[in-house]
Backbone as CSV, one residue per row, in Angstrom:
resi,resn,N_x,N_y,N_z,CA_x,CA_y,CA_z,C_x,C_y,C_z
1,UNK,2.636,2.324,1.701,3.694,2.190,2.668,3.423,0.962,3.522
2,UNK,4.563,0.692,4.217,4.732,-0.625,4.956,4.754,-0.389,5.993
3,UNK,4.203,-1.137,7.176,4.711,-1.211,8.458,5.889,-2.228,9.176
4,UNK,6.464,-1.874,9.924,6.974,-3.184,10.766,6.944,-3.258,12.198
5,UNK,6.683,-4.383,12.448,6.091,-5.847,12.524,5.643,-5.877,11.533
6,UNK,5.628,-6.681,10.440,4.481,-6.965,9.666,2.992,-7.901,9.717
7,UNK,2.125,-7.065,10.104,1.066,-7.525,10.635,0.193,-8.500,9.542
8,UNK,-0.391,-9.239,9.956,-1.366,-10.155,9.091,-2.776,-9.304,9.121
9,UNK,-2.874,-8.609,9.990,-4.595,-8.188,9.940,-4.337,-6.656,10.135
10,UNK,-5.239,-5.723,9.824,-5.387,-4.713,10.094,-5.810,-4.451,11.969
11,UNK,-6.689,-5.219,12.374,-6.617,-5.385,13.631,-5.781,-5.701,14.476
12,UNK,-4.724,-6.140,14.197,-3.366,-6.233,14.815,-2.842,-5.282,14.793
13,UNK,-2.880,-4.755,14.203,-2.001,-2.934,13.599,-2.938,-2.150,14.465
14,UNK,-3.772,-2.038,14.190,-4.424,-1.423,15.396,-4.358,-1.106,16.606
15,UNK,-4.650,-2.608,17.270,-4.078,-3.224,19.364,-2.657,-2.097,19.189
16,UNK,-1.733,-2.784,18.193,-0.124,-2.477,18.367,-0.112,-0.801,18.691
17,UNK,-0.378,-0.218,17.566,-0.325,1.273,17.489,-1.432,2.049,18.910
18,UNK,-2.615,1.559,19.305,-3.207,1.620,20.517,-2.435,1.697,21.817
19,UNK,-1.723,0.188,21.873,-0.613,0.157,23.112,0.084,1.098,23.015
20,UNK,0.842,1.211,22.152,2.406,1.849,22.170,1.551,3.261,22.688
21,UNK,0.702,4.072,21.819,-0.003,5.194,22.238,-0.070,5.364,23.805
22,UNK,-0.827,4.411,24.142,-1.168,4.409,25.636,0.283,4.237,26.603
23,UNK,1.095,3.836,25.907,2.471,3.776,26.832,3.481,4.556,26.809
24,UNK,3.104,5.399,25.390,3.895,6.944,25.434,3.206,8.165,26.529
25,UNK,1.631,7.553,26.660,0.897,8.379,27.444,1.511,8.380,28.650
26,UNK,1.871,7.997,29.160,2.370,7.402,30.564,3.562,8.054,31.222
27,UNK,3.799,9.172,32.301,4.818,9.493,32.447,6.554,8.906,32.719
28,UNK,7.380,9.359,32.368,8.499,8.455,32.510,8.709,7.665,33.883
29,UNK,8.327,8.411,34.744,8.683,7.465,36.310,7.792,5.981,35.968
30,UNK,6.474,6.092,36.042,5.786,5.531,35.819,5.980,4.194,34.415
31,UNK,6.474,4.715,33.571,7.129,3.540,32.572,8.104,2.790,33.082
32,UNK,9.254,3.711,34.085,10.127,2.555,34.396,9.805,1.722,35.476
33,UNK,8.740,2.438,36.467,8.269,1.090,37.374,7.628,0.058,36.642
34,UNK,6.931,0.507,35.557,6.556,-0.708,34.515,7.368,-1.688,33.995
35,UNK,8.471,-1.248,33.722,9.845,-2.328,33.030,10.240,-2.704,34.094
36,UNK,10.406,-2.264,35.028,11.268,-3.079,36.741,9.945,-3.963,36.956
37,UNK,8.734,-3.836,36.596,7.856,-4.630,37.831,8.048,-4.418,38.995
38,UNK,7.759,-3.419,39.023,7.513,-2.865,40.635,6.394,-2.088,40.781
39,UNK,5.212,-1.904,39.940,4.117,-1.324,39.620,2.992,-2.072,39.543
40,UNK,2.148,-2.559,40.592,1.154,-3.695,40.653,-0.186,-3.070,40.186
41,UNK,-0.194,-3.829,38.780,-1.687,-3.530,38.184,-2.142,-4.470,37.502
42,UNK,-3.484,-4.822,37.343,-4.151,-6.138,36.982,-2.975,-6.345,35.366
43,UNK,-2.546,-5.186,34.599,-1.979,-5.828,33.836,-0.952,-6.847,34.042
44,UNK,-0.100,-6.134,34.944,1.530,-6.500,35.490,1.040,-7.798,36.047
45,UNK,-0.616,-8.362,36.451,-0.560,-9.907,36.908,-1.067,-10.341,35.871
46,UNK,-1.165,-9.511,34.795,-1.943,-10.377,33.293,-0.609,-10.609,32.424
47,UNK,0.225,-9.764,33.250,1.974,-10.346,31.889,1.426,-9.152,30.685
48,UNK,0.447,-7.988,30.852,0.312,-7.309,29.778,0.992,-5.725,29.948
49,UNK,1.593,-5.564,31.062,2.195,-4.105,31.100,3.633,-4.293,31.018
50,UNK,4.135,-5.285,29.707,5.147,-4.468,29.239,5.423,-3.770,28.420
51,UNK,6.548,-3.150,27.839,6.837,-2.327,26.975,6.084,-2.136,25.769
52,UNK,5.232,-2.064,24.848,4.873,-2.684,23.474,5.770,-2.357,22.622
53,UNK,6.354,-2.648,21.616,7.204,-2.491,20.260,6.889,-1.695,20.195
54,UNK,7.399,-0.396,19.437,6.676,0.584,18.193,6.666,-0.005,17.144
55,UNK,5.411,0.754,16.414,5.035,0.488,15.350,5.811,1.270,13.855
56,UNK,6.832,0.981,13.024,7.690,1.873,11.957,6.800,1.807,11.083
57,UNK,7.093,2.652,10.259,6.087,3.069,9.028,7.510,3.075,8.005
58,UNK,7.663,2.867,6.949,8.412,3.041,6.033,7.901,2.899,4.035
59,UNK,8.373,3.278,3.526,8.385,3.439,2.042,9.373,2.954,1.102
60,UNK,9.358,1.649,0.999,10.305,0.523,0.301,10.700,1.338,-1.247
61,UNK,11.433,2.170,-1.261,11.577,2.784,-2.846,11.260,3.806,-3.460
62,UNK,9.843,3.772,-2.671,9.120,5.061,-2.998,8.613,6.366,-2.342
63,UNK,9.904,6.934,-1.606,9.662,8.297,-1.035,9.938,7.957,0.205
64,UNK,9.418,9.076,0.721,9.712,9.359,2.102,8.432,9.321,3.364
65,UNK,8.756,9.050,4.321,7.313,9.022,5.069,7.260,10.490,5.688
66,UNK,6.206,11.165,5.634,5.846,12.511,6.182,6.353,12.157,7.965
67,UNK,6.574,13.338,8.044,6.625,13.657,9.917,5.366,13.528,10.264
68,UNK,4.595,14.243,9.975,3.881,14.561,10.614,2.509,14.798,9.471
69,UNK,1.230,14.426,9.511,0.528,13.663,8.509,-0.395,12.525,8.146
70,UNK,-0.572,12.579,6.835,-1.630,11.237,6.406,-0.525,10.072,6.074
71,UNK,-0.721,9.316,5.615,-0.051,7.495,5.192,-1.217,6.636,4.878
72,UNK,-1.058,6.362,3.675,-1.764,5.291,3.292,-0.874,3.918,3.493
73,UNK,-1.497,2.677,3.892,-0.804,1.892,4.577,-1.483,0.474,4.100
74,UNK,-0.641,-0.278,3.923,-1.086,-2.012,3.230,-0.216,-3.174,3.834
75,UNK,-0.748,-4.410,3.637,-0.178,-5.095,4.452,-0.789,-6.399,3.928
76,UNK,-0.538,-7.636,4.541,0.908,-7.929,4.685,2.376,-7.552,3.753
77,UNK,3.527,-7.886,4.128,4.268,-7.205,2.877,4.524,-7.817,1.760
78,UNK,4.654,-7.982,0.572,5.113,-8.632,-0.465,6.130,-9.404,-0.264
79,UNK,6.320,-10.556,-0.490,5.101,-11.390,-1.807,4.379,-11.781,-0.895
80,UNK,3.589,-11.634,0.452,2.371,-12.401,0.322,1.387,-11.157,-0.212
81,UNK,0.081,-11.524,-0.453,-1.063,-10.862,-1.422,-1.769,-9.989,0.005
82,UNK,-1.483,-8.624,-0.577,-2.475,-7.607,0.308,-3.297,-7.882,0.500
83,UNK,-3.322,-8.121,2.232,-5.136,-8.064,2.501,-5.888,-7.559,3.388
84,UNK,-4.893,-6.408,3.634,-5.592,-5.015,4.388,-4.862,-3.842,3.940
85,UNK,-6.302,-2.817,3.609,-5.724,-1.630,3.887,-5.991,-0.411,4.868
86,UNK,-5.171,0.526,5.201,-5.330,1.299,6.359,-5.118,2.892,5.985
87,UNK,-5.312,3.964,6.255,-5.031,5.225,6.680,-4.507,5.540,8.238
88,UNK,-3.276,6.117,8.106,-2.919,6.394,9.263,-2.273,7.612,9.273
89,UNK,-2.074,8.107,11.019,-1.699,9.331,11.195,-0.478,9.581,11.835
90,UNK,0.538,10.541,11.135,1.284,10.542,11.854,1.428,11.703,12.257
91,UNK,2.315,11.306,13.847,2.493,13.095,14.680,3.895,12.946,15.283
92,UNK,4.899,13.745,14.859,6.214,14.091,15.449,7.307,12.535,15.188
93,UNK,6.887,11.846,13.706,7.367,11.100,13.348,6.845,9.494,14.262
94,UNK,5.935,9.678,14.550,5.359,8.228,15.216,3.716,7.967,14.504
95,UNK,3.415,6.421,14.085,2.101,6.149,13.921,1.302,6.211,14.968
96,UNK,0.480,7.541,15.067,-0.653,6.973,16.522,-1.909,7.058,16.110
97,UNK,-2.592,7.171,14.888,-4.038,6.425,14.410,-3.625,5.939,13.388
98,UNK,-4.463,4.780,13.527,-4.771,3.960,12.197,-6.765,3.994,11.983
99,UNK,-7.284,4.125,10.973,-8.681,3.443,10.663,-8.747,2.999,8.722
């Protein structure tokens, strides 16, 4: 299976799926003082507490992605030449581990 963004490194996939985790963690009040900037934290002066993308998981042809579950996961996408691979987890239809 594929992700999107399509990442060049497995370590990119990583950070990505990390953030987004940590920003679902976060109660809703608290996310939207994050998107207003009105929430002063060393990120918000690092330009790093915004939103992160989610990370999609999908299956170009071949099946369906589990809800909730394992995923074997490769990357970059075709045609360039695989050059990572990953296991990841999914819970309530979102990627939140990768190793």
């Amino acid at each position: 299976m594929y992700v999107s963004p399509n990442f060049k490194t497995k370590k990119a996939l990583k950070d990505a799926v990390a953030a987004r985790v940590k920003w679902d963690a976060l109660s809703p009040e608290e996310q939207a003082l994050r998107r207003a900037g009105q929430l002063m934290t060393v990120g918000a002066v690092m330009g790093e507490d915004s939103e992160p993308r989610p990370v999609d998981v999908y299956a170009p042809g071949l099946g369906t992605v589990p809800y909730n579950g394992r995923v074997s996961l490769e990357g970059p996408h075709y045609p360039a030449p695989h050059t990572w691979y990953a296991e990841g987890t999914m819970k309530d239809g979102k990627l939140v581990k990768v190793k």
